[in-house]
N, C-alpha and C positions, 0 to 999 in steps of 0.2 A: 572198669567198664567205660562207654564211650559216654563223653558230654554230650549230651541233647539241648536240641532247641524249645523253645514252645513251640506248644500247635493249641489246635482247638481243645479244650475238656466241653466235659459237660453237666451240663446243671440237673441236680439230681433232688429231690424233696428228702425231709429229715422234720423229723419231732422231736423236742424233746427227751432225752433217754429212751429213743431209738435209733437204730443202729439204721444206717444210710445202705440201700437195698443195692444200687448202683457203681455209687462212687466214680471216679473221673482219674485224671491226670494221664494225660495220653502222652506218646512220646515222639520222636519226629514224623511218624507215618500215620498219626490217626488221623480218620476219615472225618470232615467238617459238619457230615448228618447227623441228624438226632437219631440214638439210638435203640432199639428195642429192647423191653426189657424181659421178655418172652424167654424162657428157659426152651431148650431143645428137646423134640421128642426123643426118648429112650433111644428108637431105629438110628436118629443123627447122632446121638450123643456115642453110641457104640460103633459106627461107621466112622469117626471121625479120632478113633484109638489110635491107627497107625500115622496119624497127619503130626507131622515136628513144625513146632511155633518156632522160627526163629525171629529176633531182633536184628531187625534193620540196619546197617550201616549206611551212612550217606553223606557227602562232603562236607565238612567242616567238624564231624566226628574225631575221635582221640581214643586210645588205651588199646589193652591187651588186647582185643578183640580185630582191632584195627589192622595190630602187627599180624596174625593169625592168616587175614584176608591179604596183605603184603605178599607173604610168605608162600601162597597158594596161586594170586595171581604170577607169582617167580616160577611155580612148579609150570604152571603151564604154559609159560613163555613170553610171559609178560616183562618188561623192563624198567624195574621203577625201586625208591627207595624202600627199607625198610627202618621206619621213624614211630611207627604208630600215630601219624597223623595220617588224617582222609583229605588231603588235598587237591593240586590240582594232577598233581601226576599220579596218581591213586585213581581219580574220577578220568583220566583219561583210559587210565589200564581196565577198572573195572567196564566202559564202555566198549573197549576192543575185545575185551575177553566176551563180554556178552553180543558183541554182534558177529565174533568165530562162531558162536554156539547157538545162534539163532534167538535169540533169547531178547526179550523186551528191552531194547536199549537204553537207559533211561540214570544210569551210572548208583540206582540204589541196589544196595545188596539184599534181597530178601530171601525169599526160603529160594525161589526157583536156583537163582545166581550162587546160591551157597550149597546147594545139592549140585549142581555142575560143575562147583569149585574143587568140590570133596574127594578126595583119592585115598583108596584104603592103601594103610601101610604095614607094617610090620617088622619083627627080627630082621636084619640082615638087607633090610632096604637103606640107601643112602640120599638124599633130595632136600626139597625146601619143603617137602609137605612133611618131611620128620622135622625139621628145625621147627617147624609149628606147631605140632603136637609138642615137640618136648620145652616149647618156649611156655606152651601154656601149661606144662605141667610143673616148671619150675616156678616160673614168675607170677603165675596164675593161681595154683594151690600147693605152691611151698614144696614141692620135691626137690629141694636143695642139693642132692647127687645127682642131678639131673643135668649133663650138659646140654648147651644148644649148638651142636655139630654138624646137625644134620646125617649123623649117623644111627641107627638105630639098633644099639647094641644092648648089653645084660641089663644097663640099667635103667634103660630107658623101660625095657621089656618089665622090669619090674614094679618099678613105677607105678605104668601102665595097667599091671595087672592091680597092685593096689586102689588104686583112684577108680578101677573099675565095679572091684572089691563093694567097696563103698560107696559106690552109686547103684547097687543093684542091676548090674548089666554083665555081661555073658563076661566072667575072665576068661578068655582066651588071647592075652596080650597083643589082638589086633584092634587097631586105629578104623573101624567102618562107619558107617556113618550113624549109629548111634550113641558109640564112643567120641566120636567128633561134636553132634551134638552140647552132650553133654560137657562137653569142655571148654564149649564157646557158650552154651548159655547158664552152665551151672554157676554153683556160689562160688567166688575166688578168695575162699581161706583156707588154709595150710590145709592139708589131709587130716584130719583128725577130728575126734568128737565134738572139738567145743562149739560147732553151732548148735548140736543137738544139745549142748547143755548151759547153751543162752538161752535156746527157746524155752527150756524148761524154767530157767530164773524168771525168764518174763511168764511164765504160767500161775508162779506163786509169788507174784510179785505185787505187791497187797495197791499200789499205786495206778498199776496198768489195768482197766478194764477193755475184755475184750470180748466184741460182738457176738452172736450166737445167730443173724440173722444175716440172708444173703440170696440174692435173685436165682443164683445158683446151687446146685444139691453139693453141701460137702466145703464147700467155699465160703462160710463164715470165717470171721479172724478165730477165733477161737479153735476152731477145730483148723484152719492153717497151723496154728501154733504147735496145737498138740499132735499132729502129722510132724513138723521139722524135728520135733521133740522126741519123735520116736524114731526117726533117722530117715522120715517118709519124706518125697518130692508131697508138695502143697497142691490143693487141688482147684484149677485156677477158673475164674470165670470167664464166660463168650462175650465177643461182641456179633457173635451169629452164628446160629445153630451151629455149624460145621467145624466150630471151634472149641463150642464146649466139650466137658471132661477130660481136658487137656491137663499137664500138671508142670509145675515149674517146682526150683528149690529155689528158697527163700535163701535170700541174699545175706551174709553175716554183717555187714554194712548196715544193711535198712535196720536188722535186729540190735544191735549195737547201737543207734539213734535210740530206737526205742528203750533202752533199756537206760542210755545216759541221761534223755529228759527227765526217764521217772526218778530218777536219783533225790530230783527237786522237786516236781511236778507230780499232780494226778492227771491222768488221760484217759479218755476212752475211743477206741480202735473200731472204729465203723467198718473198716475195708481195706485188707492185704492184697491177696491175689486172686476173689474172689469176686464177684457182681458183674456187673457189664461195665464195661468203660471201651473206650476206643481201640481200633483195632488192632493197632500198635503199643497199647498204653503202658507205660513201666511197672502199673500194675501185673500185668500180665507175666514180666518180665523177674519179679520176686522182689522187685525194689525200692516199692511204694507203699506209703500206710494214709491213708486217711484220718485226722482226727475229729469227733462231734464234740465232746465235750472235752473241754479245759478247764483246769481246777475248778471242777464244778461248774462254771457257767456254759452254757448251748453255744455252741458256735450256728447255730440255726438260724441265724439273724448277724449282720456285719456288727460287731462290735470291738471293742480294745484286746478283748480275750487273742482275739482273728491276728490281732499282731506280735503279741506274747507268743502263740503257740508259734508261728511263724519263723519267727527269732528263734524261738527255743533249739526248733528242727534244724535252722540253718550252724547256730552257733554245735549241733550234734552233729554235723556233717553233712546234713544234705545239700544237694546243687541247688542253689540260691537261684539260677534260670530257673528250675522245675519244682519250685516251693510256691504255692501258690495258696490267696486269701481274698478278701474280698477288697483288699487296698492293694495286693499286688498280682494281676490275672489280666493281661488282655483281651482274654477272652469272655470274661465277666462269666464264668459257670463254675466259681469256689465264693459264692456267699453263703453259704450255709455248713461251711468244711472246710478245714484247711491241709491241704494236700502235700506232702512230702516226697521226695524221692532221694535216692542216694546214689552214687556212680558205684 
């Protein structure tokens, strides 16, 4: 996944063994305002079924996602490397392609610039928008027969149909855009069950507590978990009507963090992909865990806990820029939580 900057989070309230309604850790596009913490009526929350969250690319970003966007500004005639670094000749391609297409010029990739970028593909197509699909299908979730030729032959087609398989989307071995989707925002572990049977280690995993409470219906940690566990995309929170009952799949990454702290530690999980946070926020994104309590003590007030867990998370993997406490936040909205993310 791509390296993020800070941005703004935000300061959320918490009591004592309770679970953080909120939660924070926004990712390079969230919004600087305070947020609402207002669930969506039914009518938005159902209007807003066919809308794809994507994450943001924008210069100084990195990883498979990166090379993905490379490969797509190639397809449409762009001129530039493919490194999966977001550079400067990345930010110049992404600006020419978006002022071809009429489109907010501004060199960030969001959902508009990623729906324009998009081209279905299939059997017997030959281009750089197959090298993209089949880059993300090897390097991305472990389909190791998988060349990157840019040709799209038996076994890409298979692949394909597997990875679709298993994300719950139409097998018909075409690449549209909610096969695309899914490829650039899903988990990047090999095709195969063991996220679903980390989440479930972390379920009964006598160390790890996990929330029950969340701004949003369905979006507590706990019921994220038991959703990955049953091979379901996690049901993510808004940061404005139009976005809630959205759903992401939980990163095998973030869960792996979790699962290595508890090896030593107890924890308790206030907020996966569920609450309000920023509009961009890695929350959103399946990547992020919030912790309230550390071995037993509140993280509710800055104290030595706020640095232990901190360590803990980063010494587990997460991006040390987007690990955040009440000694390391410039934004000053992680004193009462300490927020984690992982690439």
């Amino acid at each position: 996944m791509m390296k993020r900057v800070p941005s703004l989070a935000l300061l959320t309230s918490t009591l004592l063994l309770t679970p953080l309604l909120g939660g924070c850790g926004a990712g390079p596009n969230a919004n600087s305002g305070a947020e609402s913490s207002a669930q969506a009526t039914p009518s938005a929350a159902l209007a807003a079924q066919s809308v794809l969250s994507w994450q943001a690319l924008r210069l100084g970003d990195s990883g498979r996602d990166v090379v993905t966007l490379q490969y797509l500004l190639r397809h449409a005639g762009q001129t530039l490397s493919v490194d999966g670094s977001f550079g400067s000749g990345t930010d110049s391609a992404v600006r020419a392609f978006q002022r071809a297409r009429g489109l907010s010029v501004d060199g960030v990739v969001g959902g508009n610039t990623w729906k324009a970028l998009i081209v279905t593909v299939r059997q017997g197509d030959s281009s750089n928008a197959v090298r993209a699909v089949q880059d993300q299908l090897r390097s991305g979730y472990g389909y190791s027969s998988v060349t990157v030729d840019g040709v799209f032959g038996s076994g890409t087609n298979t692949a394909l149909r597997d990875f679709q398989s298993r994300r719950g989307l139409s097998v018909d071995g075409v690449a549209g855009l909610n096969t695309w989707h899914a490829l650039v925002t899903g988990s990047s572990a090999p095709a195969s069950g063991t996220t679903a049977s980390l989440a479930q280690s972390i379920l009964n995993n006598s160390r790890i507590t996990l929330g029950t409470s969340s701004s949003t219906s369905g979006g507590n940690p706990r019921q994220n978990i038991a959703d990955t566990a049953a091979g379901r995309a996690a049901t993510r929170g808004c940061a404005s009507d139009a976005n809630c009952g959205l759903t992401v799949t939980l990163k095998r990454s973030m869960l792996q963090g979790m699962a290595t702290m508890a090896a030593q530690n107890s924890l308790y999980i206030t907020s996966l992909a569920g609450g309000v946070h920023s509009t961009y926020s890695d929350h959103y994104a399946g990547l992020a865990l919030d912790i309230g309590i550390w071995n037993g003590v509140s993280l509710g007030s800055p104290n030595s806990a706020h640095t232990a867990a901190r360590n803990a998370c980063i010494a587990a993997g997460s991006d040390p820029s987007q690990t955040f406490n009440a000694y390391n936040d410039s934004s000053g909205g992680h004193d009462n939580h300490v927020h984690c993310a992982w690439n």
